[in-house]
Backbone and ligand atoms as CSV (ligand in chain L), in Angstrom:
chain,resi,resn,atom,element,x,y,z
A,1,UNK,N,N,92.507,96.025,51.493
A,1,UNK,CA,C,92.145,96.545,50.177
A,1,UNK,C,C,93.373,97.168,49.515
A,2,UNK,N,N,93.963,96.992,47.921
A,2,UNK,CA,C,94.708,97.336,47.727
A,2,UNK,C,C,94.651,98.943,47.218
A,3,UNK,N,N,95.524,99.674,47.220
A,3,UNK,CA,C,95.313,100.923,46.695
A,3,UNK,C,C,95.310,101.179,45.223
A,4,UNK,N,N,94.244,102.006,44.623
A,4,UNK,CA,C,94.083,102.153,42.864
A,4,UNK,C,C,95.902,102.830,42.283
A,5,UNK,N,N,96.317,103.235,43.376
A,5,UNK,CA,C,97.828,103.586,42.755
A,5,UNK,C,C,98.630,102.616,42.568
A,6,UNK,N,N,98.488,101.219,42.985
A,6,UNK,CA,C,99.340,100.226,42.986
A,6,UNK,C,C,99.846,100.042,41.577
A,7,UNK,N,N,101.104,99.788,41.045
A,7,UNK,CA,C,101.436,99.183,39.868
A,7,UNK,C,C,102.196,97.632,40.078
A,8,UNK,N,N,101.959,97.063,39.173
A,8,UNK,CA,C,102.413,95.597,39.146
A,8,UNK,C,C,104.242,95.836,39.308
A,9,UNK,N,N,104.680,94.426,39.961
A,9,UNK,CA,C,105.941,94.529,39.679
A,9,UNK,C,C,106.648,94.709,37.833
A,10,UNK,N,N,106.238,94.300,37.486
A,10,UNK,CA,C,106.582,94.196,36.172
A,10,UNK,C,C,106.725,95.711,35.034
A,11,UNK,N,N,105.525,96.464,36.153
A,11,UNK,CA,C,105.687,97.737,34.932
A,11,UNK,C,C,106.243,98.490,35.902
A,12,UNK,N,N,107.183,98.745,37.028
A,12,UNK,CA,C,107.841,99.762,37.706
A,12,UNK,C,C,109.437,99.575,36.470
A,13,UNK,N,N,109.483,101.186,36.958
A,13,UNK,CA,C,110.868,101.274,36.914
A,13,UNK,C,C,111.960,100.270,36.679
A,14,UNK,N,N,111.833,99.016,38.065
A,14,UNK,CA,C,112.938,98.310,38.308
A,14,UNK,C,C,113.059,97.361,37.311
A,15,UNK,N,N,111.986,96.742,36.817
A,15,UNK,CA,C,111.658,95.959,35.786
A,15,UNK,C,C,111.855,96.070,34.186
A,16,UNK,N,N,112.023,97.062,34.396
A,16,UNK,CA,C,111.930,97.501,32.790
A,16,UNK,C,C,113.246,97.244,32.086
A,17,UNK,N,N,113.101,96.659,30.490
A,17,UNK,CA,C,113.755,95.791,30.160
A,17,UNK,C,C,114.385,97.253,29.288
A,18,UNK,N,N,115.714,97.026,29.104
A,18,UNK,CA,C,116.465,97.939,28.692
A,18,UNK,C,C,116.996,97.331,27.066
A,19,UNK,N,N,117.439,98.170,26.311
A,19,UNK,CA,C,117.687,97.940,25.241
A,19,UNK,C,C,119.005,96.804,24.945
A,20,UNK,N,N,119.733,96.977,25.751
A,20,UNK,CA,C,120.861,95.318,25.810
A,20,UNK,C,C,120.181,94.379,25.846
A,21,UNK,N,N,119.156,94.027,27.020
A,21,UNK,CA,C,118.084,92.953,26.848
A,21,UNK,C,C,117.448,92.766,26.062
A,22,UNK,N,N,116.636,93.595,24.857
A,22,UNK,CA,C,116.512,93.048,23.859
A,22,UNK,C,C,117.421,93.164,22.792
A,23,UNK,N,N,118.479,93.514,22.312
A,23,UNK,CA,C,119.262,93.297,21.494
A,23,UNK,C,C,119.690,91.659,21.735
A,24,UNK,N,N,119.418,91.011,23.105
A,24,UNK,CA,C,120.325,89.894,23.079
A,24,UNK,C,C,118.838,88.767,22.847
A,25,UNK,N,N,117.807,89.163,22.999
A,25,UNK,CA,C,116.516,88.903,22.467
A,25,UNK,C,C,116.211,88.318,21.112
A,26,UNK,N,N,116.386,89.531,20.761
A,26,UNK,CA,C,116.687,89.705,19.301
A,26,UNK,C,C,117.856,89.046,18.051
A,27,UNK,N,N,118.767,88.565,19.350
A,27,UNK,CA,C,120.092,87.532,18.672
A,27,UNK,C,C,119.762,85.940,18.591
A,28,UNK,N,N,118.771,85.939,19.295
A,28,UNK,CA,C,118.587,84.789,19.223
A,28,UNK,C,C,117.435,84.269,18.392
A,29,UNK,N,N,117.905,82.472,18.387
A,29,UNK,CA,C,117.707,81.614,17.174
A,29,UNK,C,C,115.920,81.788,16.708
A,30,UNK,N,N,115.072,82.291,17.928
A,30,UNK,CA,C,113.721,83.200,18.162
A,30,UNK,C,C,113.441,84.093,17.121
A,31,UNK,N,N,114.155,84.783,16.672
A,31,UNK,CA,C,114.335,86.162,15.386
A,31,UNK,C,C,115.285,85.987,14.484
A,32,UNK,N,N,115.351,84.297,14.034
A,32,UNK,CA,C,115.894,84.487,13.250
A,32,UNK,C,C,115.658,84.871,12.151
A,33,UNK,N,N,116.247,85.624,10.616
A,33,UNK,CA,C,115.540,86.296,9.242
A,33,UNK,C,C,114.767,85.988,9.154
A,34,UNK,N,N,114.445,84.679,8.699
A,34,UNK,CA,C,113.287,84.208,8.179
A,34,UNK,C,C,112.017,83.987,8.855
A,35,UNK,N,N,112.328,84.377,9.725
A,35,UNK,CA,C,111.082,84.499,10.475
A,35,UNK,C,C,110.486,85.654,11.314
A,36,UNK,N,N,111.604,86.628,10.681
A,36,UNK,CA,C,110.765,87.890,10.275
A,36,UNK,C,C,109.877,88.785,9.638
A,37,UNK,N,N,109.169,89.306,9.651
A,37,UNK,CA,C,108.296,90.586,8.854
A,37,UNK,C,C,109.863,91.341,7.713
A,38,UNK,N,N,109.274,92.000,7.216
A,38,UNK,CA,C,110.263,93.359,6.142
A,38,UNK,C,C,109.908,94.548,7.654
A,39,UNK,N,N,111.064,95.331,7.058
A,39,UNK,CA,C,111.430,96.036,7.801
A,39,UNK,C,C,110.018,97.590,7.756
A,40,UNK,N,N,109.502,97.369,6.743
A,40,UNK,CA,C,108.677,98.057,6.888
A,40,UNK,C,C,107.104,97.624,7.667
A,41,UNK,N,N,106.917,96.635,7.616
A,41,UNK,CA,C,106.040,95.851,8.077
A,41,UNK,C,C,106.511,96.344,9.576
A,42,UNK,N,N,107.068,95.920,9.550
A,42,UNK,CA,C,108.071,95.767,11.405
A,42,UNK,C,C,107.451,97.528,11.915
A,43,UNK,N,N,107.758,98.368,10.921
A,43,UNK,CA,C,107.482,99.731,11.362
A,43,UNK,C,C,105.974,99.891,11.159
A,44,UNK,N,N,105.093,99.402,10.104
A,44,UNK,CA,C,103.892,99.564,10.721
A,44,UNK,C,C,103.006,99.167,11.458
A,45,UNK,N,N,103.623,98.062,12.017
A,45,UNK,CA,C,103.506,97.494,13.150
A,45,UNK,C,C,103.442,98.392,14.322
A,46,UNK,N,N,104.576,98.950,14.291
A,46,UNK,CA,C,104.883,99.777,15.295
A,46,UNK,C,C,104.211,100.814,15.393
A,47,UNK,N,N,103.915,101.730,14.520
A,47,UNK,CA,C,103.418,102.816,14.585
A,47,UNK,C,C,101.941,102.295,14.810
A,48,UNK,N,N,100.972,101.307,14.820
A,48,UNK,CA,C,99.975,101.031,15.087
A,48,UNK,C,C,99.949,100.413,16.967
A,49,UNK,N,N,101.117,100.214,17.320
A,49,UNK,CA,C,101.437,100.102,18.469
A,49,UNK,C,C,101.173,101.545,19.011
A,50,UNK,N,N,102.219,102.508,18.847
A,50,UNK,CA,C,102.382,103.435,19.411
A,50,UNK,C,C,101.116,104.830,19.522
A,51,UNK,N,N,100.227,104.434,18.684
A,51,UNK,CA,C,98.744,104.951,18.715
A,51,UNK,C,C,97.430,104.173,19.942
A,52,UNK,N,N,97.998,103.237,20.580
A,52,UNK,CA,C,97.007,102.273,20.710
A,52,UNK,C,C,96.853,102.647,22.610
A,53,UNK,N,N,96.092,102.578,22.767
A,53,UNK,CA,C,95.250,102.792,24.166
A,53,UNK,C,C,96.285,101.362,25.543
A,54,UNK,N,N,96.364,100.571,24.700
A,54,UNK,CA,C,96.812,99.080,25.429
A,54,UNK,C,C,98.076,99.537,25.410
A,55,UNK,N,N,98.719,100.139,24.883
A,55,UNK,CA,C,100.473,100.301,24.981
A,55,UNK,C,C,100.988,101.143,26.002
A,56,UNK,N,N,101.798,100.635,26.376
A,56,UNK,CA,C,102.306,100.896,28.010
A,56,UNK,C,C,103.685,101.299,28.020
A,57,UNK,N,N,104.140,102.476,28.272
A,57,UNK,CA,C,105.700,102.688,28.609
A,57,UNK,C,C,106.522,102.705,27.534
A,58,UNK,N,N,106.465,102.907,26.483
A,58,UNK,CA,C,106.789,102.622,24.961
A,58,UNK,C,C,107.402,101.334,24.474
A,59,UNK,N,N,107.256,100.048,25.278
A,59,UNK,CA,C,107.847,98.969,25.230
A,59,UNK,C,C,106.319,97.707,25.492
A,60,UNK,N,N,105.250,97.805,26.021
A,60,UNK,CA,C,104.632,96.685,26.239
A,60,UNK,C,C,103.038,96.676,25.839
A,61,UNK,N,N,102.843,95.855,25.512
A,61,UNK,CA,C,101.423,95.716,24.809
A,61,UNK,C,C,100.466,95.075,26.191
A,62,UNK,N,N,99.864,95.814,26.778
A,62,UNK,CA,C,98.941,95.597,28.207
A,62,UNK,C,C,97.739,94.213,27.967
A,63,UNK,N,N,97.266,94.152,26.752
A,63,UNK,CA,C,96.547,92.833,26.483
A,63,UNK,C,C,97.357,91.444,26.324
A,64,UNK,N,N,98.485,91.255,26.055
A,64,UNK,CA,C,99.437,90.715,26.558
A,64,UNK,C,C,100.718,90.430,26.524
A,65,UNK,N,N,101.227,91.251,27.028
A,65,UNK,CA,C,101.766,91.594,28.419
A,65,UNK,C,C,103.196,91.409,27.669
A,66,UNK,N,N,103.361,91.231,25.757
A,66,UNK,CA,C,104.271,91.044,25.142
A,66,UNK,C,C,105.396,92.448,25.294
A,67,UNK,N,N,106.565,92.268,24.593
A,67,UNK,CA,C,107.250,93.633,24.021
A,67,UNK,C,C,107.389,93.841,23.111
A,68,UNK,N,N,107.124,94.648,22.785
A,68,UNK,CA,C,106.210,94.805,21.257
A,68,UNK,C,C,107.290,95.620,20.396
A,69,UNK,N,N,108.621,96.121,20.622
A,69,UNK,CA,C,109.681,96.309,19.844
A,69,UNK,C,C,110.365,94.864,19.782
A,70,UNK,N,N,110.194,93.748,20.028
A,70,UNK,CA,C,110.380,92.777,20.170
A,70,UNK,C,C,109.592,91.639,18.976
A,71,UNK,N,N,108.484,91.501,19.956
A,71,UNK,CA,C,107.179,90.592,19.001
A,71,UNK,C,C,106.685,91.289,17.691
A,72,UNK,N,N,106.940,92.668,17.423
A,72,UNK,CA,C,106.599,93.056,16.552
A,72,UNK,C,C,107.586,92.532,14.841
A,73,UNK,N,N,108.273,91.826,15.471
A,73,UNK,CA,C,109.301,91.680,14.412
A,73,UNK,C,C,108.801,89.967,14.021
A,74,UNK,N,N,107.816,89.384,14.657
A,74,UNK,CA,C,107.575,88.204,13.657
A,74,UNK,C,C,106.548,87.935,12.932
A,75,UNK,N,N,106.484,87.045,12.372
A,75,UNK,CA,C,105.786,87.247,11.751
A,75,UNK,C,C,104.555,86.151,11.664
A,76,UNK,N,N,104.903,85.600,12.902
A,76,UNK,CA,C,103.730,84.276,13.330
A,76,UNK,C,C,102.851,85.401,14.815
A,77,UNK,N,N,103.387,86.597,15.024
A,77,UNK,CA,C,102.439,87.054,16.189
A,77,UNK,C,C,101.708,87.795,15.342
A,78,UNK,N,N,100.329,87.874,15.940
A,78,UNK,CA,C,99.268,89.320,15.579
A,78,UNK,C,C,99.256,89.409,17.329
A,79,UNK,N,N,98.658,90.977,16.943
A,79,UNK,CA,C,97.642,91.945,17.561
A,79,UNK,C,C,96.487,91.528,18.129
A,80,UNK,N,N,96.810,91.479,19.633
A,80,UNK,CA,C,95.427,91.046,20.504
A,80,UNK,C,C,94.022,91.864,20.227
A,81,UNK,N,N,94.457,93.418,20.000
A,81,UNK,CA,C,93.413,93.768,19.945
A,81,UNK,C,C,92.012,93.514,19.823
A,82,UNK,N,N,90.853,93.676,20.498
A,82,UNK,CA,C,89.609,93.554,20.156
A,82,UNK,C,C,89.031,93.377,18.745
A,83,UNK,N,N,88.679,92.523,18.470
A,83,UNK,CA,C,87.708,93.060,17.178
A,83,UNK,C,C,88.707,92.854,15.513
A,84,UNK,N,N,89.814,92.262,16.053
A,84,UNK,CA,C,90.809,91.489,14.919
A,84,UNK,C,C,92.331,91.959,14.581
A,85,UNK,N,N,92.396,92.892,15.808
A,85,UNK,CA,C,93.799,93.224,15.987
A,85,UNK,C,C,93.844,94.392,15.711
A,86,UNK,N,N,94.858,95.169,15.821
A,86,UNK,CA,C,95.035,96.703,14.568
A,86,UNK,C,C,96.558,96.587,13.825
A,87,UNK,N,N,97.094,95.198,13.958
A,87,UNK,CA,C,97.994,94.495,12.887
A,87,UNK,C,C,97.528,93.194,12.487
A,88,UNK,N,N,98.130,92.538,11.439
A,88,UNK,CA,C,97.784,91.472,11.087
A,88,UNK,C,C,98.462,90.514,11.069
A,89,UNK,N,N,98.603,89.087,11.181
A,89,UNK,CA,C,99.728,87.887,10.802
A,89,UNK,C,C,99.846,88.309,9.223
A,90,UNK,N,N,101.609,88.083,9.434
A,90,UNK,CA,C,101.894,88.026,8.181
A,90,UNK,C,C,102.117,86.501,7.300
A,91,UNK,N,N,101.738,85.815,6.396
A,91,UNK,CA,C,101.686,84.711,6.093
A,91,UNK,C,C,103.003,84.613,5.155
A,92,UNK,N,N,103.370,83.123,5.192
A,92,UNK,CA,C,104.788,82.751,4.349
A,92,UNK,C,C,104.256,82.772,3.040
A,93,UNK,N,N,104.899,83.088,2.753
A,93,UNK,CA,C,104.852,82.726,0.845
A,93,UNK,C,C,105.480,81.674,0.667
L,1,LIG,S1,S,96.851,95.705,21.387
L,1,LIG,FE1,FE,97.980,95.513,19.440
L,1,LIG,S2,S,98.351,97.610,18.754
L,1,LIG,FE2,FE,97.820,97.665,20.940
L,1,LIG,S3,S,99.802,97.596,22.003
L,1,LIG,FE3,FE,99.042,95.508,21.858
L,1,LIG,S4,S,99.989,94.667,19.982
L,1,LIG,FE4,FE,100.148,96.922,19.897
């Protein structure tokens, strides 16, 4: 039987993705402009992250399993959340 203290490899310490890793994330052809949110979007994104029950370690969204200073910057992801997200896809004009 495993113990209720167990944590996954992924959310210890050792795992955790440091800010070089996503800066080099973030360089790539994945994020590029245009297929970003506005920079404000990007932040209320975030701040609807950082309220949310599913957010883990100030970096991961627990429904899945994204990084959400990361995914929060496009603009083809929504919000797993239950019940229709607590962000929205942003659509191209
Ligand atoms: S469920 Fe949505 S609001 Fe909550 S952490 Fe994940 S992406 Fe952010």
């Amino acid at each position: 039987m495993q113990s209720a203290n167990r944590t996954c490899r992924g959310c210890s310490e050792e795992f955790a993705v440091n800010e070089k890793q996503m800066e080099r994330l973030l360089a790539s052809a994945a994020f590029a402009p245009e297929l970003r949110v506005a920079e404000e979007e990007y932040e209320a994104r975030l701040e609807a992250c950082h309220t949310c029950p599913k957010f883990h370690g100030g970096t991961t969204c627990m429904l899945c399993g994204c990084l959400v200073p990361v995914i929060a910057h496009l603009k083809s992801k929504n919000c797993p959340y239950p019940g229709g997200g607590r962000w929205a896809v942003q659509h191209q004009a």
